[in-house]
VEXDREN-2710 file (C-alpha; in Angstrom, 1 decimal):
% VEXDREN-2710
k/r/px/py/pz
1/UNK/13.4/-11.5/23.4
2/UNK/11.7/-14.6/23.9
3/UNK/9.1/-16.1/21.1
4/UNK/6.5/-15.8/23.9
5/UNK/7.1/-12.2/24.6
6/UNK/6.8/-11.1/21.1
7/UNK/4.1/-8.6/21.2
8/UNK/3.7/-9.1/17.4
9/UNK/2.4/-12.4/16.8
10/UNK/-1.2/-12.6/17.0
11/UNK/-3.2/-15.2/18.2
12/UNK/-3.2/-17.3/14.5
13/UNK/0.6/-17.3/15.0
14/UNK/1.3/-14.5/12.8
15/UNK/4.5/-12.3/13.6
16/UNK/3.6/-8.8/12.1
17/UNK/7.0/-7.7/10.8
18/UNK/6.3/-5.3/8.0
19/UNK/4.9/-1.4/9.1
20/UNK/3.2/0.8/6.7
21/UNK/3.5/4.6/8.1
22/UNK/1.4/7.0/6.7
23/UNK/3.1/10.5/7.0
24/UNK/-0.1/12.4/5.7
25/UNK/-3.6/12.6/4.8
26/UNK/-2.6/15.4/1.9
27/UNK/-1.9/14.5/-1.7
28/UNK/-1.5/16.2/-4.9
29/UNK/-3.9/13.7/-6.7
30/UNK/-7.8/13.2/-6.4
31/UNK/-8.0/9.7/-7.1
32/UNK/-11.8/8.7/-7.3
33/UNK/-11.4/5.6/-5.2
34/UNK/-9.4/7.0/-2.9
35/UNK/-10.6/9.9/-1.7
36/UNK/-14.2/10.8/-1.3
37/UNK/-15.4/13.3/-4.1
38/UNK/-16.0/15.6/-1.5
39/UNK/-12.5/15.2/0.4
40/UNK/-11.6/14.6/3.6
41/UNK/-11.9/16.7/6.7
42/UNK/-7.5/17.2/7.0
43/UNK/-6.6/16.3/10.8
44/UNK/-5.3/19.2/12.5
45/UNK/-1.4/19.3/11.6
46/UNK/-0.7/19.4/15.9
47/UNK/-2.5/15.9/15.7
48/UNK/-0.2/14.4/13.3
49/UNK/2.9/12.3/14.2
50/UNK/6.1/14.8/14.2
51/UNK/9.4/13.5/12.6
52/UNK/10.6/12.3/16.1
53/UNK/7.8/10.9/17.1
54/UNK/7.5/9.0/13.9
55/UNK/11.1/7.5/14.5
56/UNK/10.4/6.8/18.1
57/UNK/6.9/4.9/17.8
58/UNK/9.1/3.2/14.7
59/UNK/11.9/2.5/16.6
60/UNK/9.6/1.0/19.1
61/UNK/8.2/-1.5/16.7
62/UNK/11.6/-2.7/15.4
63/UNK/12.5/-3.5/18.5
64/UNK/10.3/-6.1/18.6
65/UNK/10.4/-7.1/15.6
66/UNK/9.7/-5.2/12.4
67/UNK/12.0/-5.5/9.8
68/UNK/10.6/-4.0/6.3
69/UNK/9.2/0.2/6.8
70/UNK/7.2/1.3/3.7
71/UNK/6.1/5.4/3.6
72/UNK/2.8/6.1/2.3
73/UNK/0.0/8.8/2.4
74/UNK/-2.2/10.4/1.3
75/UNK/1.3/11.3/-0.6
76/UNK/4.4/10.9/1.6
77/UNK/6.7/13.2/-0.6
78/UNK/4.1/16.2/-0.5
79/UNK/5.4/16.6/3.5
80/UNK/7.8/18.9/4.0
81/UNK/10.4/18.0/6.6
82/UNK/10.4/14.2/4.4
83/UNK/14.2/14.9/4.1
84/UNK/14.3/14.6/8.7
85/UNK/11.8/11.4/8.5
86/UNK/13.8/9.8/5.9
87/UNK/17.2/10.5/7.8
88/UNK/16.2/9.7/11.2
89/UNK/14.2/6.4/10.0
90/UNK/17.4/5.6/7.8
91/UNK/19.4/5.0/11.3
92/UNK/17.3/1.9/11.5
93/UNK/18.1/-2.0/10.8
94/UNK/15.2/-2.5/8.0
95/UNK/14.2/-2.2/4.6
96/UNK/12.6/1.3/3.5
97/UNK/10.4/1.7/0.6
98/UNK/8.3/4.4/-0.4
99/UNK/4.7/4.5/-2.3
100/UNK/4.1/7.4/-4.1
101/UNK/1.9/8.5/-7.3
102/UNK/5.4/10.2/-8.7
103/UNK/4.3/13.6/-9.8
104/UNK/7.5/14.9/-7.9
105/UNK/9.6/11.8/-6.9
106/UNK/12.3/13.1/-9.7
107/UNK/12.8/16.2/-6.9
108/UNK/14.1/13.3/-4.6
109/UNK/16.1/10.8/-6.5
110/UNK/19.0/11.7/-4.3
111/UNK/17.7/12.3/-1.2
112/UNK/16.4/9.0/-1.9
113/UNK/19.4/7.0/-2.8
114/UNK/21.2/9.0/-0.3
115/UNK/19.0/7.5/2.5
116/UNK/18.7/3.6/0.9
117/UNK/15.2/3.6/0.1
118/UNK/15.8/2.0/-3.5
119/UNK/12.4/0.2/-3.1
120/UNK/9.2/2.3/-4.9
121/UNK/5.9/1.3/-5.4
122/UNK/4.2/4.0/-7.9
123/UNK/0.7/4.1/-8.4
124/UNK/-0.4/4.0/-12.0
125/UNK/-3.9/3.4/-12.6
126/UNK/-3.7/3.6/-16.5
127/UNK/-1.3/3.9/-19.2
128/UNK/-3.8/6.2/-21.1
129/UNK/-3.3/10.0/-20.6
130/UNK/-6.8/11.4/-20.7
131/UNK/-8.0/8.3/-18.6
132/UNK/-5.4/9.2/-15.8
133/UNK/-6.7/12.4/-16.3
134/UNK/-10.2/11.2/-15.5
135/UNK/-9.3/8.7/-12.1
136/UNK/-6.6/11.3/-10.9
137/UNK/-8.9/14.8/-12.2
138/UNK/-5.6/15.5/-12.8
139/UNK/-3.6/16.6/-15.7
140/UNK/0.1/14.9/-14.8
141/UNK/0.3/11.8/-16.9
142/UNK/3.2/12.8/-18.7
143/UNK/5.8/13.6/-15.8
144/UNK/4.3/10.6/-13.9
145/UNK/5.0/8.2/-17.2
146/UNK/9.2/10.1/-17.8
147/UNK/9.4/9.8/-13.9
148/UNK/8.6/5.9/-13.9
149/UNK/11.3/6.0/-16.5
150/UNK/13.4/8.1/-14.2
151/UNK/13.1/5.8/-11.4
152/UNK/13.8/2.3/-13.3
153/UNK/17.5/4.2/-15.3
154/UNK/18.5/5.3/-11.5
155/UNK/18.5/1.9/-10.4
156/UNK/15.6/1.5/-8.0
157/UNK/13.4/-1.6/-8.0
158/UNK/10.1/-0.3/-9.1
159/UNK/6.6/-2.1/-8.9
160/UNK/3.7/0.0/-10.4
161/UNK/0.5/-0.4/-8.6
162/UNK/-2.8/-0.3/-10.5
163/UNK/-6.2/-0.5/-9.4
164/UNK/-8.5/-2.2/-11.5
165/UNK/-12.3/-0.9/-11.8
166/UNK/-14.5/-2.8/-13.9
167/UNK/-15.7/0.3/-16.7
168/UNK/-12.6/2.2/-15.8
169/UNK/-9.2/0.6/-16.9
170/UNK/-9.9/-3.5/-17.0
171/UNK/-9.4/-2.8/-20.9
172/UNK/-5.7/-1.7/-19.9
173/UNK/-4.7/-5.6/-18.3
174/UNK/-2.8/-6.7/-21.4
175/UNK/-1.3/-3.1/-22.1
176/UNK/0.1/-3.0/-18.3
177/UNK/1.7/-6.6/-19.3
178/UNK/3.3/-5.7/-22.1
179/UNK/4.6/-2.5/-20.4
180/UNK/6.9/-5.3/-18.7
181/UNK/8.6/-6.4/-22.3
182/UNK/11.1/-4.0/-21.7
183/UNK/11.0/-2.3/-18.6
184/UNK/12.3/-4.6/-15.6
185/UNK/9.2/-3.8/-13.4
186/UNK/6.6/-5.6/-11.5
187/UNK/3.0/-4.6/-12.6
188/UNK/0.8/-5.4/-9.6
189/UNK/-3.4/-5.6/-10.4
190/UNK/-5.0/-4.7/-7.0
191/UNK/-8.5/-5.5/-6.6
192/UNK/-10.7/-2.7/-6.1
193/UNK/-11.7/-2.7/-2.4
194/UNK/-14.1/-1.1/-0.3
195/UNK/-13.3/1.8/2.0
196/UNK/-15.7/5.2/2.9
197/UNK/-16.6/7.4/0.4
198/UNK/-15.7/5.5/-3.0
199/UNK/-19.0/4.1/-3.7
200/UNK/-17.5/0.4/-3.6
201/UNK/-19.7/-2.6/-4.8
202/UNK/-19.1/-6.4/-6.2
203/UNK/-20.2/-4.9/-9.4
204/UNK/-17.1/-3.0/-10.3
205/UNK/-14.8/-5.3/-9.3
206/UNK/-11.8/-7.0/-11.7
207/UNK/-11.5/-10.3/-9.7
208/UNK/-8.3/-12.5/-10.0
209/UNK/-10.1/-14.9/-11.9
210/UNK/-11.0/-12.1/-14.8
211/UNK/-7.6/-11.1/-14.7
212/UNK/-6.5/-14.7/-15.8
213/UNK/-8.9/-14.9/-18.4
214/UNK/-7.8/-11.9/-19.8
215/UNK/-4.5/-13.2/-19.6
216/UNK/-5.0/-16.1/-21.1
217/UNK/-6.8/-15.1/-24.0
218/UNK/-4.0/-12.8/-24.7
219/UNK/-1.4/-14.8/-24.5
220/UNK/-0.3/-18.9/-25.0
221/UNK/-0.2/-20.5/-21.6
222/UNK/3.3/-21.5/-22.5
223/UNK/4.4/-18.4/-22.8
224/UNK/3.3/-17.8/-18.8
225/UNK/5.4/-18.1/-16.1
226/UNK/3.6/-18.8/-12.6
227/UNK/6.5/-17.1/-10.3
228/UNK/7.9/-18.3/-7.1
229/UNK/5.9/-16.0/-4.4
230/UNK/8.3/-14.4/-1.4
231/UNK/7.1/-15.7/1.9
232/UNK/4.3/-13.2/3.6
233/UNK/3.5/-12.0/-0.4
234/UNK/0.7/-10.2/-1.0
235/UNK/0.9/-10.9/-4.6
236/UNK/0.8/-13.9/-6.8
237/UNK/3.4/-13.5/-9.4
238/UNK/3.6/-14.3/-12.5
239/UNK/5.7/-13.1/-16.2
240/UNK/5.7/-13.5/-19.9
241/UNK/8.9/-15.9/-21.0
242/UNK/11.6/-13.6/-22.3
243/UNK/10.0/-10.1/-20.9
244/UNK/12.1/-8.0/-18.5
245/UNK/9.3/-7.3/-16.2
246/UNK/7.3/-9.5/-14.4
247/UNK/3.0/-9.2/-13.3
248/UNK/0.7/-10.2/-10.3
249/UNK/-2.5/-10.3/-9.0
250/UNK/-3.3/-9.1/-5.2
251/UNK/-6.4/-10.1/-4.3
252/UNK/-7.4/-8.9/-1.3
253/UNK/-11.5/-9.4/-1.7
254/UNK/-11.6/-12.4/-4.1
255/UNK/-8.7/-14.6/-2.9
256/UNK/-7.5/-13.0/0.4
257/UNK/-3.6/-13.8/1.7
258/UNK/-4.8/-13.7/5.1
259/UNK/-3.1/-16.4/6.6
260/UNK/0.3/-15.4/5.7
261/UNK/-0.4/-11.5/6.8
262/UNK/2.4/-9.7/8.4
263/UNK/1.7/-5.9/7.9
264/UNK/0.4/-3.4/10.1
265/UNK/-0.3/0.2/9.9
266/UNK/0.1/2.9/11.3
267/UNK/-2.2/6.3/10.5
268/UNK/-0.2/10.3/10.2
269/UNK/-2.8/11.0/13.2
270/UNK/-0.5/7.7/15.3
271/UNK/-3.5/5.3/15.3
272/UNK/-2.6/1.7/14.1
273/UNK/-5.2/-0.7/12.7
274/UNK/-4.1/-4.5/12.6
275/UNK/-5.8/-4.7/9.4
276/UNK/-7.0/-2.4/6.5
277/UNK/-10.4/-3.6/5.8
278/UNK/-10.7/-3.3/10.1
279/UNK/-12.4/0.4/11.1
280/UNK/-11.0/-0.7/14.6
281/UNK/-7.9/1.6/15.3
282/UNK/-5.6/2.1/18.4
283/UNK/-4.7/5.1/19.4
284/UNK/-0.7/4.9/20.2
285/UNK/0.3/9.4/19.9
286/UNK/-1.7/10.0/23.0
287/UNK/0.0/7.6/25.2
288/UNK/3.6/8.4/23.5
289/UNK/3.1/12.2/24.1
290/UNK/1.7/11.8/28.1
291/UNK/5.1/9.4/28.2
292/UNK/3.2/6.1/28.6
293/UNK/4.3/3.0/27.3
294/UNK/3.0/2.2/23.8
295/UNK/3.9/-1.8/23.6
296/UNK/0.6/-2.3/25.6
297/UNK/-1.7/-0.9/23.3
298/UNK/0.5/-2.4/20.1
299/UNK/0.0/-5.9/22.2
300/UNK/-3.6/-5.4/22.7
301/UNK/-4.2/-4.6/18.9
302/UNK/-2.1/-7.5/17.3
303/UNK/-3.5/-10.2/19.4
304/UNK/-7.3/-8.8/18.4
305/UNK/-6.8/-9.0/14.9
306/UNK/-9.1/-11.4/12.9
307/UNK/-8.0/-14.5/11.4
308/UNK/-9.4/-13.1/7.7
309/UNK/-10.5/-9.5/6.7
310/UNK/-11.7/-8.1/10.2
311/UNK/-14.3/-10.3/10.5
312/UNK/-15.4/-10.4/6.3
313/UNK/-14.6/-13.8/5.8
314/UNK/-17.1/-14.3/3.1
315/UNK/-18.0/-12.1/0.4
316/UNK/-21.5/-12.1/1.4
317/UNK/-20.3/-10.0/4.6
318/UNK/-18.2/-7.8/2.0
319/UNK/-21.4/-6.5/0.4
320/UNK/-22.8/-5.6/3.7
321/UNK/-22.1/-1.7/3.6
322/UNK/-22.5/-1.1/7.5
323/UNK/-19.4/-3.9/8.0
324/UNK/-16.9/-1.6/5.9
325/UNK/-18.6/1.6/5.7
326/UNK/-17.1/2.9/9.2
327/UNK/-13.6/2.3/7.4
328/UNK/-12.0/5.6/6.9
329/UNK/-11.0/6.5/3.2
330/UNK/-7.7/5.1/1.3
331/UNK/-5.8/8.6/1.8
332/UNK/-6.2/8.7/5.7
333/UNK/-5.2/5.5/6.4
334/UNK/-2.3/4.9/4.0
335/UNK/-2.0/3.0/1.3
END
């Protein structure tokens, strides 16, 4: 395929070569700023991608391209034919990783490994049991805390994903460091962004900036390491000298990665969005299921993606609620 022909390069020269699938809108958590307190209406299940046509549109996209596959939700491991997705999706030439909040992952270590998805990202938003109790409203702490365990002594690379809130669990920075001392994991602070239903505003969020002055009251700037970043990294990477573990920051409202942007995703329902602070999605199931060619529609959508954040390229547009407020929630578009 020629450079020219590659339907995923947008017009800022970006070739998209990372997809996110969400494989549901379900989860066994009821994280506050993910889904609305009041849920989600669930998309009828006949309107969700089926486990062929989840490997088809997928195989679609690697054809042109795509080389890295991560599984998300709502949570991914919650659908039943998981054990078909991962199988058929195995059969592909790219990287597969999972994100998952780990309240049943130890039910799949094998099916797993068996299907080379050593790659997790769990979401862990503290390290305190009646706090996790409080974000999640639910009482699994414990088998989320031996399964993280689990995960790291059966060999997979693990990177623990928690969302900071200001009030909720910016106390926690410095615990979630030294959680690295002796755990070879890579603890990843996500700013707290905005999506429907989870009451967002600037005054809640832990910026990158407050993150590294936490840091560096914590700890002697000697002791911090400023890591090399891999190219198209969200994150920027850092880890205390003689730990096991490593930290970063991903910064998505305060110090965007925009430029460097290679991920796209695609919704359970088969709609992809170019961006995930963009409420702008492209239907792709429709087409696939009438027999249509999808790589029209998967052109159309990577060459209109903005340059930065949909269109918020300031934070001044960020705090205008009717410019993220048609955003669907977290769970239905995948984390």
């Amino acid at each position: 395929m020629k450079k020219e022909d590659n339907i995923l390069r947008d017009t800022h020269g970006r070739d998209h070569a990372y997809l996110r699938i969400s494989l549901t809108e379900r989860c066994n958590l009821r994280c506050f700023y993910c889904m609305p307190a009041e849920g989600i209406p669930l998309v009828p299940r006949s309107h969700l991608m089926t486990y062929e046509e989840i490997y088809e549109i997928a195989k679609t996209f690697v054809a042109h391209g795509v080389n890295k596959i991560r599984l998300t939700g709502g949570e991914p491991l919650v659908r039943k034919d998981i054990g078909l997705i991962l199988e058929k999706l195995a059969t592909l030439p790219v990287e597969l990783s999972m994100t998952t909040n780990a309240v049943i992952v130890h039910k799949f270590i094998d099916l797993l490994k068996a299907n080379r998805l050593n790659h997790i990202n769990l979401s862990l938003d503290s390290l305190q049991k009646e706090k996790f109790k409080k974000i999640t409203l639910r009482d699994n702490f414990d088998i989320v805390y031996e399964n993280l365990l689990r995960l790291v002594d059966e060999g997979f690379k693990v990177k623990v994903n928690a969302v900071l809130m200001k009030g909720v669990n910016d106390d926690e920075i410095v615990d979630f460091i030294h959680l690295t001392k002796d755990l070879p994991v890579s603890v990843r602070f996500i700013e707290f962004m905005p999506f429907d239903g989870n009451r967002w505003d600037m005054s809640k969020l832990v910026s990158y900036a407050s993150i590294m002055e936490r840091l560096n009251a914590a700890f002697d700037p000697a002791e911090v390491e400023r890591l090399q970043d891999a190219p198209n990294d969200t994150a920027k990477n850092y880890k205390i000298k003689g730990y096991k573990g490593s930290f970063a920051v991903i910064s998505s409202v305060t110090n965007p990665f925009c430029d460097s942007c290679n991920r796209l995703r695609l919704t359970a329902d088969g709609k992809l969005k170019n961006c995930l602070f963009s409420a702008t999605e492209s239907d792709l199931l429709t087409t696939f299921r009438k027999g249509g060619a999808i790589e029209p529609i998967i052109q159309k959508a990577v060459q209109s993606k903005f340059k930065v954040r949909a269109g918020m390229d300031d934070l001044e547009k960020l705090k205008e609620p009717e410019l993220h407020g048609r955003n669907r929630s977290m769970i239905a578009i995948g984390g």
